[in-house]
N, C-alpha and C positions, 0 to 999 in steps of 0.2 A: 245488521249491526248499526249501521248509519249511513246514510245518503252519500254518495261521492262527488265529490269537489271537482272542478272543474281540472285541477294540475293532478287530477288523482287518476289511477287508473288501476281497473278488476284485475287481480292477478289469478283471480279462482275461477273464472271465464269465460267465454270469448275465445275468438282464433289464438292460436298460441303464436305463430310464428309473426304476423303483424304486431301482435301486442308485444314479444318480446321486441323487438324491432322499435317499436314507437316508445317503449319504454326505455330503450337503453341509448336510442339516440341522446337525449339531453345529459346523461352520463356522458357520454363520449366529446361532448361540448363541454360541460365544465370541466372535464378534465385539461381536454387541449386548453381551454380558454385559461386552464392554471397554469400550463406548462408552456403556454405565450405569453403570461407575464414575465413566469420565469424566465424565458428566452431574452425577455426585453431587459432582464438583467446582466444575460451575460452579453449582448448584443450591444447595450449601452457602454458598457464597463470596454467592451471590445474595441467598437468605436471611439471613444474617450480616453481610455485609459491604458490601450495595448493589451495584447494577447497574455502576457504577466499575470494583471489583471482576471483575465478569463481563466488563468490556469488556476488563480489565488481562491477563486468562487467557485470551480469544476471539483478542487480538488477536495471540499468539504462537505459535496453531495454523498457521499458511501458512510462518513461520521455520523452528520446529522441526521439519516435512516434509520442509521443504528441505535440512538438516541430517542427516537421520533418514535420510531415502528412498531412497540412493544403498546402503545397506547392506543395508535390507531388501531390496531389486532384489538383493543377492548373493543372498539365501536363497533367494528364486525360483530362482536357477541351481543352487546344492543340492539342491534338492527334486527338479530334473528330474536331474539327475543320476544322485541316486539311484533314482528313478523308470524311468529307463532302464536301468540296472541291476538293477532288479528284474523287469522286464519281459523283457528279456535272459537272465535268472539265472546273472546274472553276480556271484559275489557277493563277490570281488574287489574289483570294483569299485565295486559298495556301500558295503565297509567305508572306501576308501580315500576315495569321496569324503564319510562320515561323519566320519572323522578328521581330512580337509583342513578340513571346515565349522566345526570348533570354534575350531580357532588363526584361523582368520580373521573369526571371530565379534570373538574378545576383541581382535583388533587391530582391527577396526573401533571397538569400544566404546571405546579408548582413544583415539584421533581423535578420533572424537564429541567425547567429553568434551572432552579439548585445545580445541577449533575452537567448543564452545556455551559454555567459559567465558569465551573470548577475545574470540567474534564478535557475542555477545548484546545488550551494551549498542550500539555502531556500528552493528548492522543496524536493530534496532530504530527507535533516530535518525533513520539513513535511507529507513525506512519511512514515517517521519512520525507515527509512534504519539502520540497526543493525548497532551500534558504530563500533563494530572492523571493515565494509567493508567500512562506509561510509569516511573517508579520500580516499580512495581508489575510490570509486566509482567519488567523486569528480573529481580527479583527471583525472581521464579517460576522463571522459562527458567534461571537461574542453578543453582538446585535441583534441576529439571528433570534437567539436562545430566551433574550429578554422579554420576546413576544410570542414565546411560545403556546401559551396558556389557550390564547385567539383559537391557532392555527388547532388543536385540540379538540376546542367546544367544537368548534365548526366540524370538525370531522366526524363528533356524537352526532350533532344534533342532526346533519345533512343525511347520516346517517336511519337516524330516525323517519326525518322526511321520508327517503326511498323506500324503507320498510311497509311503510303505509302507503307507498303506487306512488307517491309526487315526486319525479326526477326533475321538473321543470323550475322551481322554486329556488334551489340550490345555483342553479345556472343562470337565474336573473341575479341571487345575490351577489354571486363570482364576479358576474359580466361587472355589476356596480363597482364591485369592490377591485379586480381588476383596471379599468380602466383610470382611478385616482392613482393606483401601482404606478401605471405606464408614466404616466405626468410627474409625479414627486420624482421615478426614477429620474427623467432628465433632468430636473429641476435640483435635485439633489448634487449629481455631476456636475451638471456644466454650470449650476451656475453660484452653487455653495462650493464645487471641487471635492466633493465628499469623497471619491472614488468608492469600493466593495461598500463603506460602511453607507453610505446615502441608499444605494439601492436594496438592503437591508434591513434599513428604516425606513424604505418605501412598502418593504413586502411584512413588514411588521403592522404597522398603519393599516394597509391595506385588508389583512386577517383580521384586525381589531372592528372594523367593518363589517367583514362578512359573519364574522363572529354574533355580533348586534343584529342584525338582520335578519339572522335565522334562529337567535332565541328570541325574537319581539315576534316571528311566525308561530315559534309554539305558542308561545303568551296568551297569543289571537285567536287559534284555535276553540271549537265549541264540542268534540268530541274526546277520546281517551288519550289521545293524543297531547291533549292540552296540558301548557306551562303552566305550574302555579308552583309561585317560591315559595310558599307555603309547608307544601308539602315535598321539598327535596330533602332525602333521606337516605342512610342505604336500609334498602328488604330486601330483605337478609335473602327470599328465596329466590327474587330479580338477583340482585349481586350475586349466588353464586353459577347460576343459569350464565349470565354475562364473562364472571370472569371462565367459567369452564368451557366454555365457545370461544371467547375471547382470547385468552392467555397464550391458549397453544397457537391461534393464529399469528396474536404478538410475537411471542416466540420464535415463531418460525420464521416471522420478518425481517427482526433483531439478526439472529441467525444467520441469517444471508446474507444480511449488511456486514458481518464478520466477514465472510468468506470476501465479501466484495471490499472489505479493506482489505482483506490481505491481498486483494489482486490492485489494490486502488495503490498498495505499496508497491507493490511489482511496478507497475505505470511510472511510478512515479522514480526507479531506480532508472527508467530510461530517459531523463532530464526533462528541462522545464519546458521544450517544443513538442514534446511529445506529450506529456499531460495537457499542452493546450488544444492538440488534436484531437486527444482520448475525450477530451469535454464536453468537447461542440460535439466531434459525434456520438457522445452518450446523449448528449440533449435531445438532438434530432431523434433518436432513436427513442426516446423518453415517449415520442408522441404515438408510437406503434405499441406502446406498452400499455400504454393508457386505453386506448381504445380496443385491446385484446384484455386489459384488466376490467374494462368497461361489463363487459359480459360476464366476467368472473361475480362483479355484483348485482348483476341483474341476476344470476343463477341462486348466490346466495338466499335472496328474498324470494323469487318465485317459487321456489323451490321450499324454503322458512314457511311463507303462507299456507303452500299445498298442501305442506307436511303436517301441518295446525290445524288443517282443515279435513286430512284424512285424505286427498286424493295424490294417492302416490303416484298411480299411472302418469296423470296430467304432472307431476315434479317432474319424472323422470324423460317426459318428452322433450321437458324445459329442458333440460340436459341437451340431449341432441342436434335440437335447433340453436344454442349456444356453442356446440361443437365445431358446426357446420360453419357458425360465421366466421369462426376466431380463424376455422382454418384459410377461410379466402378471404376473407380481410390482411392475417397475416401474410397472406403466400403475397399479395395485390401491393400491399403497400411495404413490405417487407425489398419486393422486388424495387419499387417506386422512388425508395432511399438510396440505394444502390445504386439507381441508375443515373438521378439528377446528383449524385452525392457532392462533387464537385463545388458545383453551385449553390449548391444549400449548404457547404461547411464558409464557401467564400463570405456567406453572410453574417458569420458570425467571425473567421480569422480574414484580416484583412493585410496582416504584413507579415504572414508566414506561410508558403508554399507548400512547404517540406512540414507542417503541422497539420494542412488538407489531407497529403498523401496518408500521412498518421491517422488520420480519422480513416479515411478508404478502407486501409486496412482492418480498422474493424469492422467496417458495414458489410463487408468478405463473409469473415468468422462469427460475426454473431446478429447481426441484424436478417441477414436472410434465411437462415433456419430459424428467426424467432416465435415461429407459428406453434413451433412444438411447445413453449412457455403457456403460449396462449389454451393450448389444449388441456396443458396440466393446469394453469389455473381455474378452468372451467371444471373438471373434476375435484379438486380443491371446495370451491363454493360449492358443490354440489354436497359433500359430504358435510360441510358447514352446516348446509341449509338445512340436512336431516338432524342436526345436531350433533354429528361425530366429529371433532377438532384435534384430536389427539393424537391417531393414529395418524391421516395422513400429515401432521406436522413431525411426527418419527419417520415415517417415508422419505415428505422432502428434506428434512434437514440433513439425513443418513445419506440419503439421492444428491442432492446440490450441493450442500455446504460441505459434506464432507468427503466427494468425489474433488471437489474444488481445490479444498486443503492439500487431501492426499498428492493432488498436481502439483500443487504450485511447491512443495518442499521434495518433488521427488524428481519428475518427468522435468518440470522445469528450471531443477537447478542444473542437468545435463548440460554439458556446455554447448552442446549440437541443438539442445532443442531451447535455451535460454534468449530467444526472441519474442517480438509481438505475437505473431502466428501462433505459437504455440501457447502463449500465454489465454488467449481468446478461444483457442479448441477448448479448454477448460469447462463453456459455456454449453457450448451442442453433446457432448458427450454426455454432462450431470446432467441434462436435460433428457436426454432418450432414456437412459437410467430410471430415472424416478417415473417419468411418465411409462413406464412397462408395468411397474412396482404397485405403482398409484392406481393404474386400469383395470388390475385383476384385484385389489382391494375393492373398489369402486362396484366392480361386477358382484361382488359376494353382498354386499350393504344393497346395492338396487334390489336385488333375486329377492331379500329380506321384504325390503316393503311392499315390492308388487306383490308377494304372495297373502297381504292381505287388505290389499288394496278393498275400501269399501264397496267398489263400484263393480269389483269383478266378482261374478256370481259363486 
């Protein structure tokens, strides 16, 4: 189909286990390299601003997902998309559904906006966000919400990049666009005093960047891949490929951003020291997620291509050797949180003791079983990448979201079990649930395509 680029790499062959490996590295960079800007947010605010501050920016993380999530879930279906089409080489079909991903990028970012400048202040309320954070939290999400459009493209387009082998590209635009982040944040505080709202407009600014960067890469492009504004439109049989992959991943995201406000309201019925706890260490934790979801889209895509290309066998080894890391990756650094926990929460609470101990408690109940997330998200992409979205997003939603609910209004309104502890078992239980659910789904769909795998006689 075309020559491979130097940030590009063969997903249809070559050693699998290096190649997934060197492919999902630069994932696992940009990701952290995202969730250390974002750290330098609540770390600055921390620093500058008191622990308040960190609870008023913590506590808008589980909203803005559930706002956010349903679109990034499109991109997933672009990605496979085109991933199918390039496994296929079909390259028609590439461009078209290239072309469909942009115009429905910027409509979703206009929603967005619409719906987090409208919904921010009343959801919040109804979360229960502690009086002294929620002006503050407003405030932020407000800012937020204004630059959402950015945060969006970037997630198509990066999107696209991986689909077609370049995970490296996205992580030099991040690194750029990060590091003006880190500088406006201070510059925003200390020396405008902006507090939540400057480092807000640092990570708005900063998306608007990486946004620019990665559609001037498609623009430049000389294969199917290639930008031209031109030709963005929606096709009609891209658009429905994208949103039927897409949707239900959205869905499923959205979805659990539910469940996790209703637990993010639970947090926050334990006062405002204890959501500055719950913050930091969801933050820290944020970076075991990333790097266990890192393989969730390396499996998406290799898996997309193989399945485009007709080698099932080589999809489904992809699987495997994606299993295998998420499980000692998570067991490895899972433990690793746990054990410096202390000292990695010190760096973000710096005048509250008893808001570390808060955090500890969670790294307990849900950080250290969180291998099992990592395992179901890799079955997850896996069935993405064949192009089934629907079923396992009825799985997890039935499995997490609503094993979670079922908790949080029955077991933990118990007055014996109405603490932290019990509130975070919530997390390991829907988790073993769904991923038992999600495995014998998984096993019936594999059997499907190995048996006619073109390779096997």
């Amino acid at each position: 189909m075309k020559r491979m680029k130097k940030h590009q790499r063969s997903m249809l062959e070559g050693p699998l286990l290096s190649g997934v490996i060197l492919y999902t590295i630069p994932i696992i960079l940009t990701s952290v390299l995202q969730l250390l800007f974002n750290a330098a947010d609540l770390i600055v605010v921390g620093r500058f601003c008191g622990s308040v501050s960190v609870g008023a920016v913590g506590a808008t993380g589980s909203l803005t997902s559930l706002l956010v999530n349903l679109f990034v879930g499109l991109s997933i279906g672009a990605g496979v998309a085109v991933a199918h089409g390039i496994g296929s080489r079909d390259e028609e079909q590439v461009s078209n559904a290239v072309h469909t991903a942009l115009p429905l990028a910027l409509l979703g970012g206009v929603i967005l906006t619409v719906m987090g400048l409208a919904l921010s202040e009343p959801l919040l309320i109804l979360m229960g966000t502690p009086e002294n954070t929620l002006p503050l939290s407003i405030i932020y999400m407000k800012v937020y919400f204004c630059g959402i459009t950015f945060t969006v493209v970037y997630n198509f387009c990066a999107a696209i990049l991986r689909a077609d082998g370049d995970t490296k590209s996205p992580l030099i635009y991040l690194t750029t666009a990060g590091v003006v982040n880190v500088i406006l944040n201070v510059v925003f505080v200390t020396v405008f005093h902006m507090n939540v709202a400057g480092v807000a407009l640092a990570t708005t600014i900063s998306q608007a960047i990486a946004a620019v960067l990665v559609v001037c890469a498609l623009m430049k492009r000389t294969d199917a891949c290639k930008l031209q504004l031109r030709k963005m439109r929606f096709y009609k049989h891209q658009l429905i490929k994208i949103v039927r992959i897409g949707l239900p991943a959205g869905i499923q995201s959205s979805l659990f951003s539910i469940s996790n406000v209703l637990i993010q309201s639970s947090i926050n019925s334990f006062g405002d020291v204890f959501v500055s706890g719950n913050a930091a260490a969801t933050n820290l934790e944020n970076f075991l997620y990333v790097t266990l979801n890192s393989f969730h889209q390396t499996t998406v895509n290799y898996v997309g291509q193989n399945v485009g290309a007709r080698q099932y066998r080589r999809a489904n080894n992809t699987v495997w050797i994606c299993q295998c890391c998420v499980l000692v990756a998570g067991l490895a650094m899972g433990t690793a949180i746990w054990a410096f926990g202390e000292q990695l929460l010190s760096i973000y609470i710096s005048d509250s003791q008893e808001a570390i101990q808060y955090g500890m408690v969670r790294f307990v109940y849900v950080t250290l079983p969180y291998f099992m997330l990592g395992l179901l998200d890799v079955s997850t992409g896996a069935l993405r990448g064949y192009g089934k979205s629907l079923t396992p997003m009825i799985i997890s939603v039935l499995g997490i979201c609503g094993i979670r609910v079922l908790w949080i209004f029955t077991v933990f309104q118990l007055p014996a079990f109405h603490n932290p502890k019990w509130l975070y078992l919530s997390y390991p239980i829907s988790w073993v649930v769904t991923l038992a659910v999600q495995t014998i789904f998984f096993f019936r769909i594999r059997g499907e395509y190995l048996r006619k795998d073109k390779n096997v006689a």
